[in-house]
C-alpha positions in Angstrom: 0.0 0.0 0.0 1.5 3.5 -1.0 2.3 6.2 1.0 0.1 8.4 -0.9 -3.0 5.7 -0.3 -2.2 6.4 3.6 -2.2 10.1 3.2 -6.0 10.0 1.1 -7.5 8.3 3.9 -5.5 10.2 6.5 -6.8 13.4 5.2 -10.0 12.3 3.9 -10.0 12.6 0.4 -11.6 10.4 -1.8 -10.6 7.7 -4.2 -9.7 4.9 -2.1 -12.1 1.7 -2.1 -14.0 0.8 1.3 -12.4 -1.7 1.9 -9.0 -0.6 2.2 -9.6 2.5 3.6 -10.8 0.5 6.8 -7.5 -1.7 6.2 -5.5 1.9 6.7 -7.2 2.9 9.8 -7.2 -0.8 11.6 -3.1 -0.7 10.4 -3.4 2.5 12.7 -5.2 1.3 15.1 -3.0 -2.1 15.8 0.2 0.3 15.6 -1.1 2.4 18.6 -1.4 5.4 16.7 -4.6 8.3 17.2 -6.8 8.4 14.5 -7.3 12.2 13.1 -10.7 13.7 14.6 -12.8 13.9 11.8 -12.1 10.1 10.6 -13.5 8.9 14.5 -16.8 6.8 13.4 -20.1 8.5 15.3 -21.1 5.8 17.3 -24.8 4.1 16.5 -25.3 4.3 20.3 -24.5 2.6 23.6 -25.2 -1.3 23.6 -24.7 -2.5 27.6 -22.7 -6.2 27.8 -23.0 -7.6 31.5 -21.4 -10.3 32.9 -20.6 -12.1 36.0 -16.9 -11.9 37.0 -14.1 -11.9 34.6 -12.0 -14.6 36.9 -13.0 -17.4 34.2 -11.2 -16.8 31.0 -14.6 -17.7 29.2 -16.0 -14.2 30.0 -13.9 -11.8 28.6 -13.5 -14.6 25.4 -17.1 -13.8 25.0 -17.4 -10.0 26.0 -14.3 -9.7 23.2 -16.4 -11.6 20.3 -19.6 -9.4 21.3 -17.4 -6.0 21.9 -15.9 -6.5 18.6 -19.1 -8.1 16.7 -20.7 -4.4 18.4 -17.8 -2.3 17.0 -18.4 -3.6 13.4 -21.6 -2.4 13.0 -21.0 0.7 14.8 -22.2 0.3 18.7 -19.8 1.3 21.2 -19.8 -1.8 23.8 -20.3 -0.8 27.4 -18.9 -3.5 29.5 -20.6 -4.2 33.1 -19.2 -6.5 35.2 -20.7 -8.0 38.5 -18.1 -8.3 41.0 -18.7 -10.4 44.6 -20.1 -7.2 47.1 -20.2 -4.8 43.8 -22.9 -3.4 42.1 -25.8 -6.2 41.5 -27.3 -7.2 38.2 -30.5 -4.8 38.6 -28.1 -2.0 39.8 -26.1 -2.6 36.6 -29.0 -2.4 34.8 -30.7 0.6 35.4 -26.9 2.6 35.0 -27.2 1.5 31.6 -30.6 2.4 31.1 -30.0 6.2 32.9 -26.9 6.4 30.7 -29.8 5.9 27.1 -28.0 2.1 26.1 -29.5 1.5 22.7 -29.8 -2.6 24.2 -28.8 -4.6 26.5 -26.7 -8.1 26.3 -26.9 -10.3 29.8 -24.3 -13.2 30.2 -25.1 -15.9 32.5 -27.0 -13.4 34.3 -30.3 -14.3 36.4 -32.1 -15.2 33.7 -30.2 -18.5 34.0 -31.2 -18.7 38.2 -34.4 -21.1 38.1 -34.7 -19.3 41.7 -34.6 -15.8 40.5 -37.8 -13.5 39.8 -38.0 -13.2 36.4 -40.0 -10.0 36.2 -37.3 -8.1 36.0 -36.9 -8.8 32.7 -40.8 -8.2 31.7 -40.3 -4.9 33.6 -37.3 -3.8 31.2 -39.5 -4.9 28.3 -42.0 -2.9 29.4 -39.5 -0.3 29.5 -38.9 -0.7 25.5 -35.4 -1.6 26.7 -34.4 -4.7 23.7 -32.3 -7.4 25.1 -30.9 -10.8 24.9 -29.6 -13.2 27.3 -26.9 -15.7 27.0 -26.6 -19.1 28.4 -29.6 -19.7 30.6 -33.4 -19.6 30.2 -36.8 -19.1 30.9 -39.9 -19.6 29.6 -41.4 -16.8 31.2 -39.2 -14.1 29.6 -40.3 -13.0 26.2 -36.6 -12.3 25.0 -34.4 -14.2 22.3 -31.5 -16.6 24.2 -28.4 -17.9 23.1 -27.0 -21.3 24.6 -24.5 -23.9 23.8 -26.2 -27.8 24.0 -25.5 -28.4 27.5 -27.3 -32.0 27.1 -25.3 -32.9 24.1 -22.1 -31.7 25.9 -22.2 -34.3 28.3 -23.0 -36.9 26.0 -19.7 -36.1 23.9 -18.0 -36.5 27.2 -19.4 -39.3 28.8 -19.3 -41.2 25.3 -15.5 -40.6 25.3 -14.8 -41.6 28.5 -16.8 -44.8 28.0 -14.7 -45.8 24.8 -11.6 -45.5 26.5 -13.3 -48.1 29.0 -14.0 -45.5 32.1 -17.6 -47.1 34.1 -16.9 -44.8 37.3 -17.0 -41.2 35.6 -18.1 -38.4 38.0 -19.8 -35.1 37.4 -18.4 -31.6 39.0 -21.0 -29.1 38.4 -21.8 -26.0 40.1 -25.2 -25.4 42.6 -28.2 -26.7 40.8 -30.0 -23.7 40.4 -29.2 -22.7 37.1 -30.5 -24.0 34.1 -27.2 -25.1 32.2 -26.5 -27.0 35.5 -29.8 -29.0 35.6 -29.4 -29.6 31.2 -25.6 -30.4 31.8 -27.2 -33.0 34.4 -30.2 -34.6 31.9 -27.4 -35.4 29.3 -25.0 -37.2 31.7 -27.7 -39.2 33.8 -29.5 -39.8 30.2 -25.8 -40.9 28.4 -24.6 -42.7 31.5 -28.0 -44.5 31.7 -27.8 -45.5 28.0 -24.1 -46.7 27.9 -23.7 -48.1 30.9 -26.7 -48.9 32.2 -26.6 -47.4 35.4 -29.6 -46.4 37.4 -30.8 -42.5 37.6 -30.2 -43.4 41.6 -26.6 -44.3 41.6 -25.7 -41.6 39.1 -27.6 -39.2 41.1 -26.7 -40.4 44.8 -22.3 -41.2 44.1 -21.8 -40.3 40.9 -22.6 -36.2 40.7 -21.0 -33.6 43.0 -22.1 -29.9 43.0 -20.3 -27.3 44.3 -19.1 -23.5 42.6 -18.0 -23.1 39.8 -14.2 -22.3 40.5 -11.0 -23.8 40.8 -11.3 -24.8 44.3 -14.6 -25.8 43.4 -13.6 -27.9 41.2 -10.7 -29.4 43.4 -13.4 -30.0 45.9 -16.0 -31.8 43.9 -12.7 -34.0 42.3 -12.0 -35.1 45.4 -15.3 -36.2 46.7 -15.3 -38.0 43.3 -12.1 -39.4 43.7 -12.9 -40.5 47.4 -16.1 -42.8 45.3 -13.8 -44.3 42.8 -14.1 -42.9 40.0 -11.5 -42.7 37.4 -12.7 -39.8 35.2 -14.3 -36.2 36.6 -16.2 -34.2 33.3 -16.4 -30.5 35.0 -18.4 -28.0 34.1 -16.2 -25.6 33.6 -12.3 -25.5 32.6 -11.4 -23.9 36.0 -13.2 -26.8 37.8 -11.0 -28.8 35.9 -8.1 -27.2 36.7 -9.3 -27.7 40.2 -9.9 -31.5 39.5 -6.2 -32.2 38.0 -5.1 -30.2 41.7 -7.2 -32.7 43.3 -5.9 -35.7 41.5 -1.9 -34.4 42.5 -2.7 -34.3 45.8 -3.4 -37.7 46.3 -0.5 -38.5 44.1 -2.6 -39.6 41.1 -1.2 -39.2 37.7 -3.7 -37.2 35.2 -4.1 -38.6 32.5 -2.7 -42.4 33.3 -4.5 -42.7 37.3 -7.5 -40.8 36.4 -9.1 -38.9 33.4 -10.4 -35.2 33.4 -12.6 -33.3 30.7 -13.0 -29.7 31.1 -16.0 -27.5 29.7 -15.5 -24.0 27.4 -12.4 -24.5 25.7 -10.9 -21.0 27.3 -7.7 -19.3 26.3 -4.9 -20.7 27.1 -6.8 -23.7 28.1 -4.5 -25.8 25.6 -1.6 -25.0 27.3 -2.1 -26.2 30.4 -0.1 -29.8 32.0 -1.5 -31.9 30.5 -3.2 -29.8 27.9 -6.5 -30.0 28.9 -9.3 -32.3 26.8 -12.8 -29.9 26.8 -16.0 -29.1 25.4 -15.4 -26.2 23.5 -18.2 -23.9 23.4 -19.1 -22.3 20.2 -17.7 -18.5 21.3 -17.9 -16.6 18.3 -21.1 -18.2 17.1 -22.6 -17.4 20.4 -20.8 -14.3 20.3 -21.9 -12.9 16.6 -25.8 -14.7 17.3 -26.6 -12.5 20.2 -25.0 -9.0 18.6 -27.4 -10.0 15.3 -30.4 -10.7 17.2 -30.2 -7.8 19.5 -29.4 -5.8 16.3 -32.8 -6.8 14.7 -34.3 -6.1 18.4 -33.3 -2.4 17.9 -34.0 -2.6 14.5 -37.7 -3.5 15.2 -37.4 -6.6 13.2 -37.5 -8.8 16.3 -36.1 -12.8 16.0 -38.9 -14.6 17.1 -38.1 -14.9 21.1 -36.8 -18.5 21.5 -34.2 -20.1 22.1 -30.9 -20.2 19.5 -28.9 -23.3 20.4 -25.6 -24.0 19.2 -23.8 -27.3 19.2 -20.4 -27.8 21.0 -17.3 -29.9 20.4 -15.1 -32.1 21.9 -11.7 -31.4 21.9 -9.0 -34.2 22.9 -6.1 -33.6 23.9 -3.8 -34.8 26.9 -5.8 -34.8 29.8 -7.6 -38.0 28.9 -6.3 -41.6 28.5 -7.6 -45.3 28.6 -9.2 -46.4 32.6 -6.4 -47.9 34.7 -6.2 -51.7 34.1 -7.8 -53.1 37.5 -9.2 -49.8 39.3 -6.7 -47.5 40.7 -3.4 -49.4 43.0 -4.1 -47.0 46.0 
């Protein structure tokens, strides 16, 4: 690209195609330099993204694809993050609506809290407020959600686990009261059931271990598991995981050779953990791009029909899972 190219587009004459005219200013951009005043876009509006802390790598993965998905078409992405003893989802909520947000995106928010009353949400309809919520759900909100298959995640796990001969494969979820919890739940008790053969009450009863959804979390549910014999954990979340290869050190158990852990996300850096971690990588930037589009029509007035957009996740193997140890574990 020529010097003089740069300088049209600097100073805002024409004659240089679209397309590379926004190649010029993201070459600024990445270099760290200002852009001149009068190429700075007018923003569309404000478009609010909250989310629950940003301690699990998955979080600001998404926030990124949505911020950036936003920026395309011309939003400028308000990020809102709840932080433990900070400002509550409602509180969040009504900043962004004082400060005129064009829409609102809600991540894992209390939409996906079975327990939570969900006429907050009718309230910020009511409010002409457009929205979309990610990963939960409720059929008494009148909103468009975004989810990965939470049932189907656990059946790429558990079926997995099972070829490489694991019968004792434990579950480390976080408190039951969220939705992806209870569907994460219905697809392992449903897979386990069907490939195995095992009652709903064993899986239930030795087989499943709640507890939150953090690396000690994790490490604690792992070890519970451990404690029942079983030689594969499926967590989750990749931070439980984390937690669940701590869990397996501890009690000098080798990861993957003693016992077998599957992670849930497929978070940066994920893959360069010891041993790389095998996970159910959750469809980011489709998520990501699906909830910016549909909020887009919300604003737009050409509302997606308020259901729900599922998208399917994948396995990923790597080193974190191996064959079941030959006669249980030597203890």
């Amino acid at each position: 690209m020529s010097e003089a190219t740069v300088s049209r587009v600097l100073n805002g004459k024409p004659g240089v195609a679209a397309t590379t005219r926004q190649s010029v200013l993201a070459a600024l951009d990445v270099l760290g330099y200002e852009r001149p005043v009068r190429l700075r876009q007018r923003s569309e509006g404000l478009v609010g993204l909250i989310t629950p802390e940003l301690e699990n790598p998955i979080f600001p993965a998404l926030a990124q694809v949505i911020g950036q998905a936003l920026t395309r078409q011309g939003y400028t992405p308000v990020l809102a993050t709840q932080t433990p003893g900070g400002s509550t989802e409602d509180e969040l909520t009504e900043m962004l609506v004082d400060r005129g947000v064009a829409g609102i995106i809600y991540v894992s928010g209390l939409h996906a809290d079975t327990t939570a009353d969900m006429q907050r949400y009718e309230r910020l309809r009511a409010r002409g407020v457009p929205f979309v919520l990610v990963d939960g759900f409720s059929p008494k909100v009148q909103a468009p959600f975004i989810s990965p298959d939470d049932r189907a995640a656990m059946t790429l796990a558990v079926t997995h686990l099972v070829s490489l001969g694991h019968t004792r494969i434990g579950l480390a979820l976080g408190p039951k009261r969220f939705v992806p919890v209870q569907r994460k739940i219905e697809g392992f008790t449903r897979t386990m059931q069907e490939q195995l053969g095992l009652s709903a009450e064993t899986i239930e009863t030795e087989l499943i271990q709640h507890s939150l959804y953090s690396l000690e979390g994790g490490q604690a549910a792992a070890a519970a598991l451990i404690e029942r014999d079983c030689t594969a954990v499926v967590c989750a979340s990749d931070m439980m995981a984390l937690g669940a290869i701590r869990a397996a050190r501890q009690q000098n158990l080798e990861v993957p050779d003693d016992i077998s852990v599957v992670g849930f996300d497929d978070s940066p850096l994920i893959a360069f953990t010891d041993p790389p971690l095998t996970t159910i990588r959750k469809p980011v930037p489709a998520m990501g791009q699906a909830a910016v589009r549909t909020l887009l029509e919300e604003i737009g007035g050409t509302p997606a029909p308020h259901s729900e957009f599922v998208f399917m996740p994948e396995l990923v193997v790597r080193g974190s899972t191996a064959s079941a140890p030959a006669a249980g574990r030597s203890s």
